[in-house]
Every structure is written in structure tokens, then in C-alpha cells.
MMTF fields as JSON, N, C-alpha, C and O atoms, coordinates in Angstrom:
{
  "mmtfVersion": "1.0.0",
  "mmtfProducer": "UNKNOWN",
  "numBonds": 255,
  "numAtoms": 256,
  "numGroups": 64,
  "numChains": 1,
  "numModels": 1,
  "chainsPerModel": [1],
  "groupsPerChain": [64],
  "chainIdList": ["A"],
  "bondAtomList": [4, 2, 8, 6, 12, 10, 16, 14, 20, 18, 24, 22, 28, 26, 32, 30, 36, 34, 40, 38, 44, 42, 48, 46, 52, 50, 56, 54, 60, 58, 64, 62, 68, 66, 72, 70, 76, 74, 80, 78, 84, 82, 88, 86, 92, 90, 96, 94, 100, 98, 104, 102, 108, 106, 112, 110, 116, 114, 120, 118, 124, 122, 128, 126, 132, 130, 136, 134, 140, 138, 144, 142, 148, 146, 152, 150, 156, 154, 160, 158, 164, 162, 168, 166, 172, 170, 176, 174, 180, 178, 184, 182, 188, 186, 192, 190, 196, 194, 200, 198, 204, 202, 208, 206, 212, 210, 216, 214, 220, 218, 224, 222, 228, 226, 232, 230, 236, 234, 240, 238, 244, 242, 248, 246, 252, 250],
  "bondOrderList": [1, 1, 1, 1, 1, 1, 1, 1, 1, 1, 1, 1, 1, 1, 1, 1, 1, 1, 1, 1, 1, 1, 1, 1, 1, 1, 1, 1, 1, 1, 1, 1, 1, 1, 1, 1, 1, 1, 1, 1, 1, 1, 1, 1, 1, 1, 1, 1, 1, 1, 1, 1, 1, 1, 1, 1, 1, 1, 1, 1, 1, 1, 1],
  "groupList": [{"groupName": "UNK", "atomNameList": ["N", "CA", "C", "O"], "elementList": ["N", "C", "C", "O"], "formalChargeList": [0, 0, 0, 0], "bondAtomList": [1, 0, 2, 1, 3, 2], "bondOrderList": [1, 1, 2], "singleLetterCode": "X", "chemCompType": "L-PEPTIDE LINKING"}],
  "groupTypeList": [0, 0, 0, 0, 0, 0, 0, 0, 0, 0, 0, 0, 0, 0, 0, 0, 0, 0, 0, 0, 0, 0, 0, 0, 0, 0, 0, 0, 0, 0, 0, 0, 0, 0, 0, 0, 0, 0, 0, 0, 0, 0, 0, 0, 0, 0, 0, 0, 0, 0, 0, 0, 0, 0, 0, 0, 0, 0, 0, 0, 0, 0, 0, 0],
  "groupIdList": [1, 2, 3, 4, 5, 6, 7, 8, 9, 10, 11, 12, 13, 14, 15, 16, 17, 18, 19, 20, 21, 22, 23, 24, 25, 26, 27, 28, 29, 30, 31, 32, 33, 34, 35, 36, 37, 38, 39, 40, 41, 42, 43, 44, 45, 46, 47, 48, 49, 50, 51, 52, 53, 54, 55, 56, 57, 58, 59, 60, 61, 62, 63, 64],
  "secStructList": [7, 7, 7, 7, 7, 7, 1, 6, 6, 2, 2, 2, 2, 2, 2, 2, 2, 2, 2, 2, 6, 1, 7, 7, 7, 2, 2, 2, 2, 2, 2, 2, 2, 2, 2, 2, 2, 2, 2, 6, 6, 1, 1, 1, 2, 2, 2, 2, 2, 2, 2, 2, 2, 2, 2, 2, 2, 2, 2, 6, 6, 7, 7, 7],
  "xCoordList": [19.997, 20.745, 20.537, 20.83, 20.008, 19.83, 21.544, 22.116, 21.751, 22.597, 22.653, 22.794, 22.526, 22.034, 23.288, 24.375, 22.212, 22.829, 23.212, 22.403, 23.92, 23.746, 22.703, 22.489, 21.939, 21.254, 22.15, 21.759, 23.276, 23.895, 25.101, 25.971, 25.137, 26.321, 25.469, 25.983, 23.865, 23.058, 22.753, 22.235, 22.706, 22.875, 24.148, 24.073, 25.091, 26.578, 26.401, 26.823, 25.771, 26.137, 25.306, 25.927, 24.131, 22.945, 23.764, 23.558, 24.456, 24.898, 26.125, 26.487, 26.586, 28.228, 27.58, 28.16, 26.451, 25.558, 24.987, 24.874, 24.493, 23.746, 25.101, 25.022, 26.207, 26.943, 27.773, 28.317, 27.695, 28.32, 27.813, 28.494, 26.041, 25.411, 24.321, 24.142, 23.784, 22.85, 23.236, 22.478, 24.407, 25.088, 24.811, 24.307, 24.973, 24.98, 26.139, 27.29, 25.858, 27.434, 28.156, 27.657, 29.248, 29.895, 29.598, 29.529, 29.44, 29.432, 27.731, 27.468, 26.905, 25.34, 25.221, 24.536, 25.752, 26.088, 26.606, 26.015, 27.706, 28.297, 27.203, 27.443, 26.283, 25.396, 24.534, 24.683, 23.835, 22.988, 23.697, 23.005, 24.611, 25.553, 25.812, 25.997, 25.836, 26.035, 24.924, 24.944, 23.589, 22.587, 21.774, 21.054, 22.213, 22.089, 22.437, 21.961, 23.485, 24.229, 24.201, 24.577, 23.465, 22.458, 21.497, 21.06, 20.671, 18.796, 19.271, 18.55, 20.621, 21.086, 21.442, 21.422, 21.711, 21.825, 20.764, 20.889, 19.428, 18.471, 17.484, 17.725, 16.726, 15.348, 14.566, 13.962, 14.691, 13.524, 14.097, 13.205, 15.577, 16.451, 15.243, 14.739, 14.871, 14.177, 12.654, 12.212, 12.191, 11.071, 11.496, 10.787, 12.694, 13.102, 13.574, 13.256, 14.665, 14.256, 13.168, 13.049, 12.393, 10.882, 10.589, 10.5, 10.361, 9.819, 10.85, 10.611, 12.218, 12.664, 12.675, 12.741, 12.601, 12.485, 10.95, 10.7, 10.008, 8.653, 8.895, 8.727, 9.342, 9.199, 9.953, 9.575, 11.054, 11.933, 11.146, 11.149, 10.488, 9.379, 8.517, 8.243, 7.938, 6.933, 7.48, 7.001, 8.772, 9.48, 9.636, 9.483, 10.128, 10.957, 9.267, 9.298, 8.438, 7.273, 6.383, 5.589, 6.498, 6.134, 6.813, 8.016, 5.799, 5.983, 6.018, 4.902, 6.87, 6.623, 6.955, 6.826],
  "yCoordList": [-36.349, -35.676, -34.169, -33.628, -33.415, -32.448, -31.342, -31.566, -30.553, -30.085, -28.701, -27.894, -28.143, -26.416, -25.89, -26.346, -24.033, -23.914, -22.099, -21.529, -21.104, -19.617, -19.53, -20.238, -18.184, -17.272, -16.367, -16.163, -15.648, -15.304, -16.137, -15.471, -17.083, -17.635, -17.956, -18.156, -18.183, -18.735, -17.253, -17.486, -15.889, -14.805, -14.158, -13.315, -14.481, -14.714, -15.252, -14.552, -16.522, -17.357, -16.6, -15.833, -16.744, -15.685, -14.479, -14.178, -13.872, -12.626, -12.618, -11.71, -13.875, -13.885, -14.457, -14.222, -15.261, -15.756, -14.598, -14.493, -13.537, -12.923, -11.441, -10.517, -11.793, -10.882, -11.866, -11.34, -13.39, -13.2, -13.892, -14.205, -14.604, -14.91, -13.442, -13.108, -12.838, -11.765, -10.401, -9.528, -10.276, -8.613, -7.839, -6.75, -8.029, -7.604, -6.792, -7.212, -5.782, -4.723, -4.516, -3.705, -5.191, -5.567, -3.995, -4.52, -2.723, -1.388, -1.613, -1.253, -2.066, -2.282, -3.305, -3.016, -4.419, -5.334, -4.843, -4.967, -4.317, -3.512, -2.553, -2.318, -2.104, -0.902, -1.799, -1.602, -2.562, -3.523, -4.009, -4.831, -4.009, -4.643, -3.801, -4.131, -2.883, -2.054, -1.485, -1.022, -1.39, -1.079, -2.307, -2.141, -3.186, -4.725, -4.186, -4.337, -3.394, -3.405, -2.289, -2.241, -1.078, -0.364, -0.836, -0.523, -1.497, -2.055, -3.205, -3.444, -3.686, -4.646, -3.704, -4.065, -2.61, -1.558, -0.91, 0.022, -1.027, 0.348, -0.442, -1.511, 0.178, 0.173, -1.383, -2.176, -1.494, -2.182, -3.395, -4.234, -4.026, -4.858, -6.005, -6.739, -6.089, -6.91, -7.635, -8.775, -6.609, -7.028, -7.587, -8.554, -7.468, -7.961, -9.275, -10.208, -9.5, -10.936, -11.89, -13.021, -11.181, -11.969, -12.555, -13.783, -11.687, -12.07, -12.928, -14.103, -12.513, -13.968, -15.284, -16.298, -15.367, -16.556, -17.124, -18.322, -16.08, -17.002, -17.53, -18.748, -16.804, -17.328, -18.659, -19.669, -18.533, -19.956, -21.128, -22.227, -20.901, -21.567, -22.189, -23.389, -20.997, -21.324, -22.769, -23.901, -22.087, -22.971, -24.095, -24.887, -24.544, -25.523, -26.525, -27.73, -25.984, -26.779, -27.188, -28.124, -26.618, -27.333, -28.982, -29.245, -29.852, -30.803, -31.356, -31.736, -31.554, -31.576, -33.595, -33.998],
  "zCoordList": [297.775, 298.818, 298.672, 297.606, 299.773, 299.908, 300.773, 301.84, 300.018, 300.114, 300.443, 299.524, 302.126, 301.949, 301.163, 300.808, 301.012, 300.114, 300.504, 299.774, 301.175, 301.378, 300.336, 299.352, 300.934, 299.901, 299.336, 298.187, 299.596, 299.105, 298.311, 297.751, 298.279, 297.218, 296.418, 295.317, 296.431, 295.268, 294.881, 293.789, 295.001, 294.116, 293.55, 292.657, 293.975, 293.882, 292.444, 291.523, 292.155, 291.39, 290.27, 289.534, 290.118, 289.472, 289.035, 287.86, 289.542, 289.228, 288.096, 287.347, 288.247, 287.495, 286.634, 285.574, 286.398, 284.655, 284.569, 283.347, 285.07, 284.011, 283.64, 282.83, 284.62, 283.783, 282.436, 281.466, 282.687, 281.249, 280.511, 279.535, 280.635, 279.544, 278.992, 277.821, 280.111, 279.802, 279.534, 279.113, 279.79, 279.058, 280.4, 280.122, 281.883, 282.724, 282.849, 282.726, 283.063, 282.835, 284.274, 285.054, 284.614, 285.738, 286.855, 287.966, 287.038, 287.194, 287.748, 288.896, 287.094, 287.364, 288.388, 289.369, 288.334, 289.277, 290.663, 291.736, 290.463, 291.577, 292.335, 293.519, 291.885, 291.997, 293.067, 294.273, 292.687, 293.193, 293.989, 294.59, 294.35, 295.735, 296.695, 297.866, 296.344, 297.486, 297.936, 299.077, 297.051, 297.281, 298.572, 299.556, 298.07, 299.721, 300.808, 301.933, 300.371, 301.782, 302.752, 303.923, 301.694, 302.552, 302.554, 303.662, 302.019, 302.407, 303.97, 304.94, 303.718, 304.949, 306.36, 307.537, 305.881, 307.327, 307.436, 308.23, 306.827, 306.79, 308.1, 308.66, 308.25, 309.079, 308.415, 309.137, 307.439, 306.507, 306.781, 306.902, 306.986, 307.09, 307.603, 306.752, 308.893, 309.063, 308.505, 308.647, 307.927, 306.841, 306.036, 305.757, 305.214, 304.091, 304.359, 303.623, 305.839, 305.954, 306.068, 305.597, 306.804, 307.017, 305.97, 305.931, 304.802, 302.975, 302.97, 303.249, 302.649, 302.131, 302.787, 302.092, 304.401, 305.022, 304.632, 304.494, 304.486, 304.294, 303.003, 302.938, 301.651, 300.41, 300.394, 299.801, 301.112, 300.967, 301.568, 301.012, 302.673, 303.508, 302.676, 302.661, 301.717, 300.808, 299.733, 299.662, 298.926, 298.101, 298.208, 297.278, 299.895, 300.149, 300.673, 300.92, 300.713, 301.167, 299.498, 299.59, 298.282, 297.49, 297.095, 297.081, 296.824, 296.255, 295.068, 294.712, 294.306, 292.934, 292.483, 291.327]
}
């Protein structure tokens, strides 16, 4: 059973393990979040979706 999944709750999730298995310092985390959220208002916004819709494209089309 295939279960979608946000791209953002699957970096959500990524983010809260590497702040408390990898020594991610909660302040650096924060940094990188708000930094989304200008690259999510900038000019570039739409390139950056493009890449991630093709890579997921890419992902979700391997067969293993």
C-alpha cells in the first residue's frame, strides 16, 4: 500500500532526526526555514519546483 506522502512533512520529519540524532542546533534549523520561505517567494520559486517535481518523477519511476 502506497501511501502519499507532503514533501514538506517528509522534511519536517528529516529535520526533527537530524536535530536530535545529528546535533542539529534548533537556531540552524530555524535559519534554513526561513531561508524556504524566501527561496518560496523569490523569482527562482518556480525552477525549484520544476527540480523537485522531476527528481520525484525520477524516484518514483525507479524499480527496485
Amino acid at each position: 500500500m502506497v501511501l502519499p506522502i507532503s514533501a514538506a512533512v517528509l522534511m519536517l520529519i528529516v529535520v526533527v532526526l537530524l536535530i536530535r540524532r545529528a546535533g542539529l542546533k534548533f537556531w540552524h534549523a530555524l535559519a534554513c526555514t526561513l531561508l524556504g520561505f524566501y527561496l518560496a517567494s523569490s523569482s527562482i520559486a518556480p525552477s525549484i519546483k520544476t527540480l523537485t517535481t522531476n527528481v520525484a518523477g525520477m524516484l518514483t519511476g525507479i524499480k527496485l
